[in-house]
N, C-alpha and C positions, 0 to 999 in steps of 0.2 A: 119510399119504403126501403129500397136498397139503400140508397146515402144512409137510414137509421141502423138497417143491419151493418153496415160497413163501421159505424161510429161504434157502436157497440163489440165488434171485431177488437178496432183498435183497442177500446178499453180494456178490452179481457186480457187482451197481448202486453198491455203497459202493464196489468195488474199483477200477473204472471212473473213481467219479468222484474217489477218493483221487488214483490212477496221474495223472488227468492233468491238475491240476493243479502237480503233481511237475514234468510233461513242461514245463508251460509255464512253470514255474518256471525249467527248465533252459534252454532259448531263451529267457525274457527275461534271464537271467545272461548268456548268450554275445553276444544282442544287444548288450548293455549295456558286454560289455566292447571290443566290435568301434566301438560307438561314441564309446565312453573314448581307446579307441587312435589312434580317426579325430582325436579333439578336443586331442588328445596331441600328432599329428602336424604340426594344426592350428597349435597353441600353439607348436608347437617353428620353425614357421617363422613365427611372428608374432615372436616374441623373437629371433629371429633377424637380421629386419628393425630391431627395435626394443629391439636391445641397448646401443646405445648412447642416449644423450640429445640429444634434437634441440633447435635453438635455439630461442627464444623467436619467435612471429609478429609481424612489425611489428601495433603496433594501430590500428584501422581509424576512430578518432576522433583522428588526430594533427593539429596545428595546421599544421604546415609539412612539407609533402613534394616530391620534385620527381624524377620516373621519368626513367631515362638508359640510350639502349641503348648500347651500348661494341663494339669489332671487338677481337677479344683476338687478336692475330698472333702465332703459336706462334715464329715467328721469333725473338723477342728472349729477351734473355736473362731477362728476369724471367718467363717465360711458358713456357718453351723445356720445363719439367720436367714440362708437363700431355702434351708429344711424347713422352717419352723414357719406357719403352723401346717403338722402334717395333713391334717383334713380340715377345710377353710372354718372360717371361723368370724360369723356377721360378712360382711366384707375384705376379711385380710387372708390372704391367701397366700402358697409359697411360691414359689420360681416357677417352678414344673409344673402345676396347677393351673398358675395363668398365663404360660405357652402354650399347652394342652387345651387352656377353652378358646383362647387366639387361635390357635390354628384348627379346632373344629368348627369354629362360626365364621371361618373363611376371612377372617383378618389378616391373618399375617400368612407365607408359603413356607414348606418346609421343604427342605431336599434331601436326597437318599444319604445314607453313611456306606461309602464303596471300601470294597475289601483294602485298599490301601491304606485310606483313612484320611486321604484329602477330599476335601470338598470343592463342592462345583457347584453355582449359582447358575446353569443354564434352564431353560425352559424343562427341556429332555429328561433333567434328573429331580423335575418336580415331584412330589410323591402325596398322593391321594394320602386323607387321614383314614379314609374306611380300610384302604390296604394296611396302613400302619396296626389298626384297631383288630385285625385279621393274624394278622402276622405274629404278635404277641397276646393273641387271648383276649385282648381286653373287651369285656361286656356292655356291649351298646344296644341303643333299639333305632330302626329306622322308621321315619312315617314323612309320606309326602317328601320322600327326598331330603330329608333332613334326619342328622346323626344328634343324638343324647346319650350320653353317658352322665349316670349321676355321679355324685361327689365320694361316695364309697365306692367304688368301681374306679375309679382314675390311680394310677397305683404311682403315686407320690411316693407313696412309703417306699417302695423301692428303689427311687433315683437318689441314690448319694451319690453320685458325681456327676462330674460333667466334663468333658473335655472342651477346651477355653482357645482361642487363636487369638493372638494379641499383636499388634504390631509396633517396635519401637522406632522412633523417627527422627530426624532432626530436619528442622523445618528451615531452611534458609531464609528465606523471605522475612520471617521476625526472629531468626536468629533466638531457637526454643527447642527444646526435647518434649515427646512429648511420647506413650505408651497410649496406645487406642486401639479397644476389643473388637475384633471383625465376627468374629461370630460364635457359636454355643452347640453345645453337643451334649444334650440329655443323656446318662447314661444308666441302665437300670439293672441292679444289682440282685440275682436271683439264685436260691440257691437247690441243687437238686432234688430227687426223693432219695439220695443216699448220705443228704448231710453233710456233703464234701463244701469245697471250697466255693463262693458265689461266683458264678462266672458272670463276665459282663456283657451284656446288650446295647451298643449306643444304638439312640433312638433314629436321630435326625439330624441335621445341621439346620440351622436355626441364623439367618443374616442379625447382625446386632443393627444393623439402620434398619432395618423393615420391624423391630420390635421396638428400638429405643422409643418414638414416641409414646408406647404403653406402657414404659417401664417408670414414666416419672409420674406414672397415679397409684403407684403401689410404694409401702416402704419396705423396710426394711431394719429388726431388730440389730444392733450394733455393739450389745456388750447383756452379758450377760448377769450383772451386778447392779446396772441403771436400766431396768426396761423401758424407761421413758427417753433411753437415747436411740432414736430411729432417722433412716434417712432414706428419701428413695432409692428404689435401685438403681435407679438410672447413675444420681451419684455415686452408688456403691462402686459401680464398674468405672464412672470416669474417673473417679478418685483413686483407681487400682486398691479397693481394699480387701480386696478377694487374695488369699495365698494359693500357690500350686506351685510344684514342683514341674519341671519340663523332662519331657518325653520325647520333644521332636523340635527340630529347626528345620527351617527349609533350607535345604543343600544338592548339589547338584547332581547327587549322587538317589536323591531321597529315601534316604534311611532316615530309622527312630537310631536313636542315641541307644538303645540296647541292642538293635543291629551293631550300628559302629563299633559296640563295648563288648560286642560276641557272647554277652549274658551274664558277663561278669560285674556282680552287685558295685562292687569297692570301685573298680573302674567308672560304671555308671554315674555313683556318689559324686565321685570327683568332676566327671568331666560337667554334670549339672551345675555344680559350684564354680566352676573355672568362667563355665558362661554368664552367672549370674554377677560374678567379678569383672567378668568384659563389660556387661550392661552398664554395673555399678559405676565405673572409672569414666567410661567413656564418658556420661552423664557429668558429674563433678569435676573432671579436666575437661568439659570442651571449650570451656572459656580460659584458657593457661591452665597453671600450674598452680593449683590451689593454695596449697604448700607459701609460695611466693607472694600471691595475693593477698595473706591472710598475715604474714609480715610484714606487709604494707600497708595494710588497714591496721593492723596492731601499734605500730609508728604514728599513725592518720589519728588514734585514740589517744597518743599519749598525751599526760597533763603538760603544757606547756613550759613549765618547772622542770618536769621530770626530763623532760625533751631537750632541755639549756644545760641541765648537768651532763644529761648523756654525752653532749655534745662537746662539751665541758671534758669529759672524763674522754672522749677519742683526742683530743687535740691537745692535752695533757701527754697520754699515750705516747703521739705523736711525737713530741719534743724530746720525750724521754730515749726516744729509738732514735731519735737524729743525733743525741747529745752522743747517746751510745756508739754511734756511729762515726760522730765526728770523735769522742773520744779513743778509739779504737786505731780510728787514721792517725793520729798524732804517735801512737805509740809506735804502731811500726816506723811513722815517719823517723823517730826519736832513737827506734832501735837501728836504723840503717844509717842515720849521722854518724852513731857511737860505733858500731862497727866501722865503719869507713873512714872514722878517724884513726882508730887502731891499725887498719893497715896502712894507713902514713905513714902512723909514729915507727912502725915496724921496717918499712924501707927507708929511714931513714937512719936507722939503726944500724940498718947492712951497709949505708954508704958512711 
C-alpha cells in the first residue's frame, strides 16, 4: 500500500512538473508574439519614416564652407507654392501644415526660436507643441493625453515666411559645390487691433534631416501658368528653388547684416549683393578661370578648316612682322654704311 501511495506521489510530481512547463511554454509563445507584433508595429513606422532615401550629410572636414541665413517671403512667386494650398485640400497640404501635424503626432522635434536667433539642436531647447499651442492661441482639444487641432484652427494663413539656414560647401573628396538647407524657421505674420504693421512671430526651428524624409511624399506647385508642373519638396529645397534674400552670416562677431549696416537700407542692399557675388564667383571659378577655359573649349569646337586657316592666317602674320623686321634692320644697316662712308669721303677731303 505504501510502494502504491509512493507511485502515485511520483506521478503527481512528474505531472506537475511535465503540465508546467507546457504552461510556460505557452506565455512565453504569446509573450513572444505580443512582442513580434510590438517590433512589427515598431518597424512599420520606422520605414515609414524612412522609406524614402535621405541626402547625403554635408561632411564635417570640408576645406571651404560659409553658413547663410536667408528670409524666404512666401509672397513671390518662386516661393508662393510652399503657401498654396492654404487649408488642405484631399491630401495636399502646405509646408506649415505638414510640420505643424509632424510635430503634433510626435514625428518630427522642434526647438525654441532664442532672442538671438540662432538655433540649438540640444535636448534642453526641445520645446513641447502644447507650449507652442499655448503660447500663441492656437485652439486645440486634449483627450487621453493627446493634442487635435483641426484644420481651420492651424493658422497657415498666417505664415508667409520663413527663416531658412542654408549652408554652402565645397566638397574635396569629389571635388563639388554644393548649397544644403540645415533647417526652417516658421514665421507667423500677425497683425494688431490697431491695423499697424504685421509684426513677426517665428515659431520654431525645425532640423531639415529630421523632416526631409516627409518632405519627398508631399509636392509642390512650381509655376503658376502649368499647374501640372509639381515636384516634391524635398526636391524643391535640394534643388535650391526657393529665393530669399540674406539677413545674416555666421561671423564672429554674430551680427545680422543690418546690425553691421547700423540700419542703413542702401548699405544693407548692397552688402546682400556683394555676398551673393562672393557665392556666385567662388562657384564658377573654382575650377580656373572660366574666362580661359571657355577659350579653349571654343578652339576645342573649331571646324577643322576654320582651325588650318586660323592657323594659316597666325603664320602669315608672323612672316609679315619678321619681313618687317628684317626689313627695318637692313635700313638702318644701309643708313650707317652711307653715313660712314661720308665721313671718309670728308676726311679725305681735309688731307
Amino acid at each position: 500500500m505504501k510502494r502504491v501511495l509512493f507511485i502515485l506521489l511520483i506521478a503527481l510530481v512528474a505531472g506537475s512538473a511535465v503540465a508546467q512547463p507546457k504552461k510556460s511554454r505557452t506565455q512565453q509563445a504569446q509573450q513572444g508574439k505580443q512582442k513580434n507584433a510590438q517590433s512589427q508595429n515598431q518597424g512599420m513606422s520606422m520605414r515609414a519614416r524612412l522609406m524614402f532615401p535621405t541626402a547625403i550629410d554635408m561632411p564635417e572636414d570640408v576645406v571651404w564652407r560659409r553658413d547663410i541665413y536667408r528670409e524666404i517671403d512666401l509672397n513671390k512667386d518662386a516661393n508662393g507654392g510652399l503657401y498654396y494650398p492654404v487649408e488642405p485640400m484631399d491630401r495636399q497640404v502646405n509646408l506649415f501644415t505638414y510640420i505643424f501635424k509632424l510635430a503634433l503626432n510626435g514625428y518630427i522635434p522642434v526647438y525654441e526660436y532664442r532672442l538671438d536667433g540662432n538655433e540649438s539642436f540640444t535636448d534642453s531647447a526641445r520645446v513641447q507643441m502644447k507650449t507652442v499651442l499655448d503660447n500663441y492661441h492656437i485652439y486645440y482639444q486634449e483627450k487621453d493625453g493627446k493634442l487635435r487641432v483641426e484644420n481651420s484652427d492651424i493658422p497657415s494663413a498666417e505664415v508667409k515666411l520663413y527663416y531658412l539656414k542654408e549652408s554652402a560647401y565645397y566638397d574635396q573628396a569629389n571635388s563639388s559645390f554644393h548649397r544644403k538647407v540645415l533647417s526652417l524657421c516658421p514665421v507667423m505674420l500677425r497683425e494688431d487691433d490697431f491695423g499697424g504693421e504685421a509684426s513677426k512671430y517665428p515659431l520654431f526651428w525645425v532640423k531639415y534631416s529630421d523632416l526631409e524624409p516627409f518632405l519627398s511624399r508631399q509636392t509642390v506647385m512650381t509655376s503658376n501658368l502649368n499647374n501640372a508642373a509639381t515636384m516634391s519638396m524635398d526636391d524643391y529645397f535640394t534643388l535650391n528653388r526657393y529665393e530669399g534674400t540674406i539677413y545674416k552670416t555666421n561671423n564672429m562677431l554674430g551680427k545680422t547684416l543690418a546690425q553691421m549696416c547700423e540700419g542703413d537700407t542702401t548699405k544693407l542692399s548692397a552688402e546682400q549683393k556683394r555676398i551673393e557675388a562672393e557665392l556666385k564667383a567662388f562657384e564658377e571659378n573654382i575650377f580656373g578661370d572660366k574666362q580661359r577655359k571657355d577659350s579653349l573649349d571654343s578652339i576645342a569646337r573649331m571646324d577643322p578648316k576654320e582651325l588650318k586657316a586660323a592657323m594659316k592666317g597666325k603664320k602669315s602674320s608672323r612672316r609679315n612682322s619678321s619681313a618687317t623686321v628684317k626689313q627695318s634692320k637692313r635700313t638702318k644697316s644701309s643708313s650707317s654704311s652711307s653715313s660712314g662712308s661720308a665721313r671718309m669721303s670728308v676726311r679725305r677731303q681735309r688731307h
